[in-house]
MARKOL-17358 format. One line per 5 residues: number of its first residue (from 0); for each residue y, z, x of C-alpha. Coordinates in Angstrom, 3 decimals, padded with zeros to 6 digits. Example, Ala and Ser with C-alpha at 12.3 -4.5 7.8 and 13.67 -1.06 7.14 Angstrom:
# residues 2
0> -004.500:007.800:012.300  -001.060:007.140:013.670
***
This chain:
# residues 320
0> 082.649:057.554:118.170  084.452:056.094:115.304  081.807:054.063:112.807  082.254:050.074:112.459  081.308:050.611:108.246
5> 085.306:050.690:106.514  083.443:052.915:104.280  081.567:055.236:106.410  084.015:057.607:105.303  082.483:058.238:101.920
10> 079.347:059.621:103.893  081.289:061.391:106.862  081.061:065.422:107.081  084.816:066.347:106.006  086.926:069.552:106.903
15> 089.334:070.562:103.560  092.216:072.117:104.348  094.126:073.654:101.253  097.101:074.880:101.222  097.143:077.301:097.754
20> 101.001:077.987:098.138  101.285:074.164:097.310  103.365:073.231:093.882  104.991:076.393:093.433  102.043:078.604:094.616
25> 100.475:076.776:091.550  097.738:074.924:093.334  096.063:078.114:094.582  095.275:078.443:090.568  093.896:075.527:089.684
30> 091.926:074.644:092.749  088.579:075.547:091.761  088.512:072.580:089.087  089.927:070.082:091.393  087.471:071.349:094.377
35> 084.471:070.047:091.898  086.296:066.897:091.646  086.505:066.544:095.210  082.766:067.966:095.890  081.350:065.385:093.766
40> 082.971:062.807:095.616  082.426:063.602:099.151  078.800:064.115:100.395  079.337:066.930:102.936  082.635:069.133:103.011
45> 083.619:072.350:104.856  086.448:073.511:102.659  089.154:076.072:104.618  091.791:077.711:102.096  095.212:078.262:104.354
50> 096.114:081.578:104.271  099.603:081.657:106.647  102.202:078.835:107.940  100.564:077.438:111.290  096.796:078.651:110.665
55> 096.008:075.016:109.764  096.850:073.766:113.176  094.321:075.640:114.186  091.611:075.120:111.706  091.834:071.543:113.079
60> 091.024:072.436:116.419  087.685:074.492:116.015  086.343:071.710:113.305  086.973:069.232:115.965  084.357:071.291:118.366
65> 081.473:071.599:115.828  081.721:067.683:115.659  083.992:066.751:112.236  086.158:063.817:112.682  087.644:063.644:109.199
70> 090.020:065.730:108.333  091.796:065.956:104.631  094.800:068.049:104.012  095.435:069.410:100.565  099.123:069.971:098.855
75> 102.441:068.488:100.307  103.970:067.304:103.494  103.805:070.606:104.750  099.852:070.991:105.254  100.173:067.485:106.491
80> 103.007:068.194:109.057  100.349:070.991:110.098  096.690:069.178:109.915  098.544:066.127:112.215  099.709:068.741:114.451
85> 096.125:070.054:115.207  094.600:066.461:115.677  097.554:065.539:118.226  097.725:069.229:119.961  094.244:069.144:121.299
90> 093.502:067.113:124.342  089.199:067.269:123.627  088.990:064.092:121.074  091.053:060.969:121.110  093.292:060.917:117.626
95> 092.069:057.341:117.165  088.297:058.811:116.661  090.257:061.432:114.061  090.302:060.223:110.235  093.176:061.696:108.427
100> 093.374:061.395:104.928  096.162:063.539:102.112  095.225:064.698:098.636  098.680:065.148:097.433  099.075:068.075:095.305
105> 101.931:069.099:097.157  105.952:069.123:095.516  106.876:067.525:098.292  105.153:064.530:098.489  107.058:062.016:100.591
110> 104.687:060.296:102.932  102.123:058.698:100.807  105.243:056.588:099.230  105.401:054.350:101.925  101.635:053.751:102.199
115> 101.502:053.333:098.208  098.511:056.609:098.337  098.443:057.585:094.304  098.941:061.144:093.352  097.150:060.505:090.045
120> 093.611:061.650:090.439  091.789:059.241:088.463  093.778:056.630:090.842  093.688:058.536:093.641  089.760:058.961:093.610
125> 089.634:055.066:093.405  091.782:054.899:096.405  089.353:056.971:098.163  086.306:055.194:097.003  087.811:051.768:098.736
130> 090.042:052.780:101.500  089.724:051.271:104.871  090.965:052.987:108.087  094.551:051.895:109.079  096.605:053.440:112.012
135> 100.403:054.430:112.464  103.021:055.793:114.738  103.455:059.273:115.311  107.010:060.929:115.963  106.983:063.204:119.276
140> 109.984:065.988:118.857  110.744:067.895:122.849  112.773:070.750:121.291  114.207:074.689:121.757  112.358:076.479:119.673
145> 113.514:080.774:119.113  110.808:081.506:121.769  112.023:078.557:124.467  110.958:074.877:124.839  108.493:073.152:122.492
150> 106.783:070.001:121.389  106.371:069.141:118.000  104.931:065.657:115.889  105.661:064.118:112.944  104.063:061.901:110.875
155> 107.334:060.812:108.645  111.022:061.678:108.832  112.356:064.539:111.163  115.818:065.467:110.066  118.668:066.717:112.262
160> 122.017:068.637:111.693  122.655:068.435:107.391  118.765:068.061:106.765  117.783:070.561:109.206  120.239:072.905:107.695
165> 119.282:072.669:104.138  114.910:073.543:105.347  116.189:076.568:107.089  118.072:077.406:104.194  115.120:077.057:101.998
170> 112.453:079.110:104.129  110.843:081.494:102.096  112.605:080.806:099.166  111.151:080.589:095.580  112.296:079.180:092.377
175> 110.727:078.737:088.845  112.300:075.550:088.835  110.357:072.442:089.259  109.786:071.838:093.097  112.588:068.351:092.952
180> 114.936:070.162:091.210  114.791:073.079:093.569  115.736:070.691:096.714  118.401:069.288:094.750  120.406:072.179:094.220
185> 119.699:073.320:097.115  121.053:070.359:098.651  124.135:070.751:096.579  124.126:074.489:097.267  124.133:073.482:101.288
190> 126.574:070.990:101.085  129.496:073.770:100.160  127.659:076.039:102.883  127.651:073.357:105.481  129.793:072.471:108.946
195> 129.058:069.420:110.661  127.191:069.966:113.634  128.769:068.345:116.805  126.664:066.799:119.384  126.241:063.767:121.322
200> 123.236:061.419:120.788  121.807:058.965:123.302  119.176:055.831:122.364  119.088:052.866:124.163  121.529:052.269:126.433
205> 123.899:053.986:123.620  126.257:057.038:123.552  128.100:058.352:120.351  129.578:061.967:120.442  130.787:063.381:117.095
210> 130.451:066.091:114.480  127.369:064.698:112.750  126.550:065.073:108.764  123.260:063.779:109.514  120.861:062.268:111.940
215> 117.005:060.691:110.631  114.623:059.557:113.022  111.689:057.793:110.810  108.435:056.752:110.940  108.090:056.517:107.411
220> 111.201:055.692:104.897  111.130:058.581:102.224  111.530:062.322:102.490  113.728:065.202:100.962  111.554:064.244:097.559
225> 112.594:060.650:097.482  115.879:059.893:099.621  115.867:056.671:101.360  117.998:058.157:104.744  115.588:056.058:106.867
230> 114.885:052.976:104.747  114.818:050.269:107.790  111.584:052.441:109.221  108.029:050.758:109.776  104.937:053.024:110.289
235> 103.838:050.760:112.906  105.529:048.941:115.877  107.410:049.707:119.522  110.014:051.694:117.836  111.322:054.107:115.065
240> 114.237:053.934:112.413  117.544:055.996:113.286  120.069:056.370:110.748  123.135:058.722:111.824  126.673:059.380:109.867
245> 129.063:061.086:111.552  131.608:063.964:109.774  132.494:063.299:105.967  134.122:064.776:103.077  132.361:066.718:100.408
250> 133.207:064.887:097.707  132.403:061.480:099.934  128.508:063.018:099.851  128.452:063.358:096.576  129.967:059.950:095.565
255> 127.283:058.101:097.775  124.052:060.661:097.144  122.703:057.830:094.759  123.020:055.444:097.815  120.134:057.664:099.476
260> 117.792:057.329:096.724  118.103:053.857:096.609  117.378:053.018:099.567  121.173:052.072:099.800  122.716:053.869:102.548
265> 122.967:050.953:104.595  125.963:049.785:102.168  127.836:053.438:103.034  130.542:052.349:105.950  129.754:055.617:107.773
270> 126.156:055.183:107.953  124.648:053.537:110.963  121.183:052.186:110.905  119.473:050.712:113.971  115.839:051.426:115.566
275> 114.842:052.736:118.892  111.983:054.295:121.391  113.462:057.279:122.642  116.052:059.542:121.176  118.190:062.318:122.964
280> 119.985:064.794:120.929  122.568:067.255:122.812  124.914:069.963:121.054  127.993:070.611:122.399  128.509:074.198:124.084
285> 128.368:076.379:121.933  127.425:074.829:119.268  124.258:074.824:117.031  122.603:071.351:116.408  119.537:072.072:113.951
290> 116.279:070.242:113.865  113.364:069.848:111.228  110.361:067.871:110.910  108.200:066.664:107.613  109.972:069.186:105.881
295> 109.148:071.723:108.422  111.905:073.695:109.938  111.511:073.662:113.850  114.851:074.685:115.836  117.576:073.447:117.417
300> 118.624:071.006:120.161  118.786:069.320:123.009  116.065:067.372:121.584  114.377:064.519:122.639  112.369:062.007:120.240
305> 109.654:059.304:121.444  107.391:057.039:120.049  103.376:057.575:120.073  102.336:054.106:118.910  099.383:054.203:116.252
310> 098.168:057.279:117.319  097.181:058.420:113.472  094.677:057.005:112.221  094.356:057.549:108.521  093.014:055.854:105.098
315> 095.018:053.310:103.093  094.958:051.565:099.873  092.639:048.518:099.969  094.353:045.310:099.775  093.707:043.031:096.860
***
């Protein structure tokens, strides 16, 4: 059982997941300084390096039978997307008696922006020191995956058609370019590559069939190393931000990219913003409607999107 102390944290027995592929396969290098910065701060670790995509997932689930309840991941989204998927996937321990907590050494760090979690050390470790245990919604993704149906969670943004397009494209890919600047062009790269996907998509008791540039279903409002797509989205609450814009030009895209990373896209006359419980995506026949995840490329649609209300529970900044 979860301890009543907002602190009892700082004496719990925590499993480290790294991921040394983090910041351009950079993190793997300069680990073993930051592991005695860690060490010194938690009383009792098991530290796990990650050694393939998916192994984290299930890391997770044997920690969770010798008896750890906190759990930190280590590097970007991506470990993240994988550590929540191992606390939600097993059915032994409720996720509300799960601690999750992110040391974000990761390029892609979207997530702790809309909890305000420091990447800094110095302020990070302060965070850590006087965190209290918060909880948020979780993102539940029914999809097709290449081996047949699948379920999938996210803790943040999952990204359909454009979005979903550009994380395929990027699988396996490496660059000596600084992780931000790498999604950029690549971004730019896709847009020139790109045919919007057509599909229909049902929320609510609404229907809307087009060729779509993009669809965002959000938990949190950042992702794609900073865009805004989502920036109506709450963490907590009876429902999650949707944000679709149906076929545009080229040249449209790149005259309103600024109004993503602003937060802005609300202004853009072919965005629509509104929030829901349950999303359906459908392609048309014969047609490929992509899906992704916190960064993570998943598959393709139909789709369907729910709510799990404040089923992560995780640390946040202290207030005052």
């Amino acid at each position: 059982m979860i301890q009543n102390s907002k602190r009892s944290h700082l004496t719990a027995r925590w499993l480290v997941i790294v991921n040394p592929q983090a910041n351009n396969g950079n993190l793997g290098q300069w680990w073993p300084a930051m592991q005695l910065k860690l060490t010194s701060l938690l009383a009792d670790t098991k530290i796990v390096m990650s050694k393939h995509s998916g192994d984290a997932t299930l890391i997770v689930e044997e920690a969770l039978k010798e008896g750890i309840r906190h759990i930190m991941a280590v590097g970007g989204d991506g470990i993240a997307h994988q550590v929540i998927n191992g606390i939600v996937l097993q059915k032994k321990v409720p996720t509300r008696e799960i601690t999750f907590a992110l040391l974000p050494l990761g390029t892609g760090n979207d997530w702790i922006k809309s909890h305000g979690i420091p990447k800094n050390w110095q302020r990070w470790e302060q965070y850590f020191l006087t965190a209290a245990p918060a909880y948020q919604n979780l993102g539940q993704i029914n999809y097709q995956s290449t081996t047949g149906p699948a379920v999938r969670y996210f803790m943040n943004v999952a990204g359909l058609a454009y979005d979903a397009f550009v994380v395929r494209y990027m699988e396996g890919k490496k660059s000596r370019l600084p992780g931000k600047i790498f999604y950029f062009w690549a971004t730019f790269r896709c847009l020139f590559m790109y045919q919007p996907q057509k599909g229909i998509i049902k929320y609510d008791k609404h229907q809307h069939e087009a060729a779509f540039y993009t669809i965002n279903a959000g938990i949190g409002r950042f992702s794609g190393g900073g865009m805004q797509l989502v920036p109506q989205a709450i963490s907590q609450g009876e429902t999650f931000a949707l944000t679709w814009v149906s076929k545009v030009s080229k040249l449209a895209v790149i005259l309103n990219s600024f109004r993503f990373y602003k937060g802005r896209i609300a202004s853009y006359h072919k965005a629509h913003l509104t929030h829901c419980q349950a999303l359906e995506v459908l392609p048309n026949t014969g047609e490929e409607l992509l899906i992704e995840a916190d960064g993570e490329f998943l598959g393709a649609c139909p789709a369907r999107i729910s709510l799990l209300p404040n089923a992560l529970r995780f640390l946040t900044p202290a207030l005052g």
